[in-house]
C-alpha positions in Angstrom: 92.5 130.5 129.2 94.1 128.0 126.6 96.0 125.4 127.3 98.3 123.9 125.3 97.5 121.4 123.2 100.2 119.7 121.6 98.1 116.5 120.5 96.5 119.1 118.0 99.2 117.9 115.7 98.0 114.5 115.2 97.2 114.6 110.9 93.4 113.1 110.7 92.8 112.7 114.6 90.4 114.7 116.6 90.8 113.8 120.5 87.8 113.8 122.7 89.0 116.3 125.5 87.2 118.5 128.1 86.2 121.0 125.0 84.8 118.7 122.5 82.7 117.2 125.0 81.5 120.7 125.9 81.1 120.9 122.4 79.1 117.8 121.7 76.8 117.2 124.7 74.1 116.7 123.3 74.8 115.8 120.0 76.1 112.6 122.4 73.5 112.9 124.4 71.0 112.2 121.3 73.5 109.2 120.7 72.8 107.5 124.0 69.7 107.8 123.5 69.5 105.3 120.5 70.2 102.6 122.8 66.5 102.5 123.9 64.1 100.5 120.8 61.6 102.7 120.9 63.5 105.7 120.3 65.6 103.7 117.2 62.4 103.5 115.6 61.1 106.8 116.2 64.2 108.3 115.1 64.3 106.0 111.9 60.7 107.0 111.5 61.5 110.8 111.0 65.0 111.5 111.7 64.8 115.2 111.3 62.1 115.6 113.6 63.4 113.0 116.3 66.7 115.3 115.6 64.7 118.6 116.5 63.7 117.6 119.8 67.5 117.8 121.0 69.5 121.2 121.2 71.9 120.7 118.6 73.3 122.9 116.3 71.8 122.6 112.6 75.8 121.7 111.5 75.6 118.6 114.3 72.0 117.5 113.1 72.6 117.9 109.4 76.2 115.6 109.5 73.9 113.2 112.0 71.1 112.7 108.7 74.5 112.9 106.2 76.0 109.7 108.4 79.7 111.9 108.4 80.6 110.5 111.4 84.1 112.8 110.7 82.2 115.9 110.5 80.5 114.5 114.0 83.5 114.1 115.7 84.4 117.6 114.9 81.8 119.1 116.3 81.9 117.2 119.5 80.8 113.7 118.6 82.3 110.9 120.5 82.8 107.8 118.0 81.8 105.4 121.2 78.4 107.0 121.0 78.5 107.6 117.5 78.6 104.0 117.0 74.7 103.9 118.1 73.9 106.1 115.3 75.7 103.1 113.2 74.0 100.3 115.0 70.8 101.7 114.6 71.8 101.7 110.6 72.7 98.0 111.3 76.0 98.9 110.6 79.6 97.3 112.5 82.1 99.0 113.8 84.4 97.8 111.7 81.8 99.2 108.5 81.8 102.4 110.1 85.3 102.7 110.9 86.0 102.0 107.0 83.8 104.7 106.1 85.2 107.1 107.9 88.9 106.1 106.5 87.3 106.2 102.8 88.0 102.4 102.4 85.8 99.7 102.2 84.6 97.7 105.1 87.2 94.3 103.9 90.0 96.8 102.7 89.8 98.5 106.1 89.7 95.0 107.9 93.0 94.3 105.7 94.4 97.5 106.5 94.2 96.7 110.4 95.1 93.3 110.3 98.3 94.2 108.6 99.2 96.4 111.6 97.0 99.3 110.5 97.9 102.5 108.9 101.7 103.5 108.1 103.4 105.8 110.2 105.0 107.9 107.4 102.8 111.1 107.2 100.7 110.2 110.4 103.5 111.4 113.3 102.9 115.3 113.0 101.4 118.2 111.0 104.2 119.1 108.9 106.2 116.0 108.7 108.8 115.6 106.4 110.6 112.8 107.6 113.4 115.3 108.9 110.7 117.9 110.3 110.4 117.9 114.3 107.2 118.4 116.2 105.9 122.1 116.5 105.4 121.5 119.9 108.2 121.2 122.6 107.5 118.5 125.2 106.1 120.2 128.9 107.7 118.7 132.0 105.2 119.8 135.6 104.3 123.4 135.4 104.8 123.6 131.9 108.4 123.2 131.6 110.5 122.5 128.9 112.1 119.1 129.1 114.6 117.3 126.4 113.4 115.3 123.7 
Protein backbone atom coordinates (compact mmCIF):
# COMPACT_ATOMS: atom_id res chain seq x y z
CA UNK A 1 0.00 0.00 0.00
CA UNK A 2 0.95 3.69 -0.58
CA UNK A 3 1.32 6.00 1.77
CA UNK A 4 1.04 9.42 1.48
CA UNK A 5 3.63 11.40 0.62
CA UNK A 6 3.08 14.87 0.87
CA UNK A 7 6.95 15.84 0.80
CA UNK A 8 6.59 14.80 -3.00
CA UNK A 9 5.83 18.36 -3.60
CA UNK A 10 9.09 19.66 -2.79
CA UNK A 11 10.12 21.44 -6.63
CA UNK A 12 13.92 19.96 -7.32
CA UNK A 13 14.08 17.68 -4.07
CA UNK A 14 14.06 13.98 -4.00
CA UNK A 15 13.95 12.64 -0.19
CA UNK A 16 15.77 9.56 0.69
CA UNK A 17 12.90 7.50 2.30
CA UNK A 18 12.24 3.72 2.93
CA UNK A 19 11.61 3.30 -1.08
CA UNK A 20 14.53 5.05 -2.54
CA UNK A 21 16.72 3.17 -0.36
CA UNK A 22 15.04 0.02 -1.60
CA UNK A 23 15.60 1.49 -4.72
CA UNK A 24 19.20 2.29 -4.54
CA UNK A 25 20.90 -0.43 -2.36
CA UNK A 26 23.34 -1.22 -4.21
CA UNK A 27 23.89 1.47 -6.33
CA UNK A 28 24.95 2.83 -2.46
CA UNK A 29 26.28 -0.06 -1.75
CA UNK A 30 28.95 0.37 -4.71
CA UNK A 31 29.30 3.98 -3.16
CA UNK A 32 30.60 2.72 0.24
CA UNK A 33 32.65 0.77 -1.23
CA UNK A 34 34.92 3.62 -2.69
CA UNK A 35 35.95 4.35 0.70
CA UNK A 36 38.49 1.45 0.52
CA UNK A 37 42.05 2.65 -1.89
CA UNK A 38 42.20 -0.24 -3.51
CA UNK A 39 38.89 -0.40 -4.86
CA UNK A 40 39.18 3.73 -5.97
CA UNK A 41 41.77 2.59 -8.14
CA UNK A 42 40.27 -0.32 -9.47
CA UNK A 43 37.18 1.42 -10.24
CA UNK A 44 39.15 4.41 -11.79
CA UNK A 45 41.07 1.78 -13.72
CA UNK A 46 37.91 0.49 -15.55
CA UNK A 47 34.85 2.01 -14.24
CA UNK A 48 32.46 0.01 -16.40
CA UNK A 49 33.80 -3.21 -15.40
CA UNK A 50 34.32 -2.28 -11.57
CA UNK A 51 30.47 -1.09 -12.18
CA UNK A 52 29.44 -4.70 -13.56
CA UNK A 53 30.44 -6.54 -10.60
CA UNK A 54 27.46 -4.80 -8.62
CA UNK A 55 23.68 -5.54 -9.42
CA UNK A 56 22.68 -2.32 -10.61
CA UNK A 57 20.48 -1.42 -13.08
CA UNK A 58 22.19 -0.20 -16.56
CA UNK A 59 20.17 3.38 -15.85
CA UNK A 60 22.10 3.46 -12.17
CA UNK A 61 25.59 2.44 -13.77
CA UNK A 62 25.38 4.57 -16.86
CA UNK A 63 24.37 8.05 -14.59
CA UNK A 64 27.36 6.65 -12.09
CA UNK A 65 30.07 6.82 -15.51
CA UNK A 66 27.90 10.19 -16.66
CA UNK A 67 28.78 11.77 -12.91
CA UNK A 68 24.62 13.00 -12.81
CA UNK A 69 24.62 12.70 -9.40
CA UNK A 70 20.62 14.12 -9.95
CA UNK A 71 19.87 11.25 -12.15
CA UNK A 72 21.53 9.13 -9.07
CA UNK A 73 19.53 10.33 -6.50
CA UNK A 74 16.54 9.45 -8.49
CA UNK A 75 17.13 6.21 -8.80
CA UNK A 76 17.99 5.64 -5.26
CA UNK A 77 21.32 7.33 -4.70
CA UNK A 78 21.98 8.82 -1.37
CA UNK A 79 24.15 12.15 -1.94
CA UNK A 80 26.08 11.18 1.50
CA UNK A 81 27.36 8.16 -0.39
CA UNK A 82 27.30 9.78 -3.61
CA UNK A 83 29.80 12.07 -2.37
CA UNK A 84 32.55 9.05 -2.50
CA UNK A 85 31.92 8.82 -6.09
CA UNK A 86 33.00 12.77 -5.99
CA UNK A 87 35.89 12.18 -3.69
CA UNK A 88 37.27 9.53 -5.62
CA UNK A 89 37.07 12.33 -8.70
CA UNK A 90 38.98 14.61 -6.16
CA UNK A 91 36.06 16.56 -6.13
CA UNK A 92 34.47 18.81 -2.77
CA UNK A 93 31.26 18.75 -1.66
CA UNK A 94 30.76 21.99 -2.18
CA UNK A 95 32.04 21.22 -6.33
CA UNK A 96 29.60 18.69 -6.34
CA UNK A 97 26.81 20.36 -4.81
CA UNK A 98 27.32 23.27 -7.57
CA UNK A 99 27.16 20.83 -10.25
CA UNK A 100 24.18 19.46 -9.36
CA UNK A 101 22.53 23.11 -9.01
CA UNK A 102 24.01 23.96 -12.62
CA UNK A 103 26.24 26.77 -11.02
CA UNK A 104 29.71 26.89 -10.64
CA UNK A 105 31.56 25.67 -7.69
CA UNK A 106 32.27 29.93 -6.30
CA UNK A 107 28.71 30.97 -7.60
CA UNK A 108 27.19 28.03 -5.59
CA UNK A 109 29.51 28.98 -2.52
CA UNK A 110 27.96 32.72 -3.08
CA UNK A 111 24.63 31.45 -3.42
CA UNK A 112 24.86 29.61 0.18
CA UNK A 113 26.56 32.20 1.88
CA UNK A 114 23.93 34.65 1.03
CA UNK A 115 21.40 32.35 2.79
CA UNK A 116 20.98 29.96 -0.07
CA UNK A 117 18.33 29.61 -2.65
CA UNK A 118 15.08 31.90 -2.60
CA UNK A 119 12.02 30.67 -1.42
CA UNK A 120 9.76 32.03 -4.18
CA UNK A 121 9.18 28.92 -6.48
CA UNK A 122 10.77 26.41 -4.07
CA UNK A 123 7.66 25.97 -1.27
CA UNK A 124 5.33 23.61 -3.49
CA UNK A 125 4.69 22.09 -6.92
CA UNK A 126 2.34 24.54 -8.28
CA UNK A 127 3.07 27.63 -6.41
CA UNK A 128 1.82 30.73 -7.44
CA UNK A 129 2.37 32.76 -4.59
CA UNK A 130 -1.48 32.57 -3.83
CA UNK A 131 -1.54 28.61 -4.61
CA UNK A 132 -1.92 26.32 -1.33
CA UNK A 133 -0.17 22.98 -1.00
CA UNK A 134 -1.92 19.93 -2.78
CA UNK A 135 -1.62 18.13 0.16
CA UNK A 136 -3.71 18.70 3.47
CA UNK A 137 -1.71 18.36 6.63
CA UNK A 138 -2.32 14.53 8.55
CA UNK A 139 -2.81 14.81 12.27
CA UNK A 140 -2.31 10.65 14.01
CA UNK A 141 -4.10 8.16 12.00
CA UNK A 142 -4.22 10.25 9.10
CA UNK A 143 -6.36 12.91 10.15
CA UNK A 144 -7.08 16.09 8.84
CA UNK A 145 -5.81 18.92 11.03
CA UNK A 146 -5.98 22.95 10.33
CA UNK A 147 -3.36 24.70 8.59
Amino acid sequence: MALDKPYLDVPGTTIFDAEQSRKGYHLNQFCVSLMKPENRARFKQDERAYLDEWPMTEEQKLAVMARDLNRCMALGGNIYFLARIGATDGLSFQQMAGSMTGMTEAEYRDMMLHGGRSIEGNRFVGEDGDAQPQHQPQGRAGQKVQA
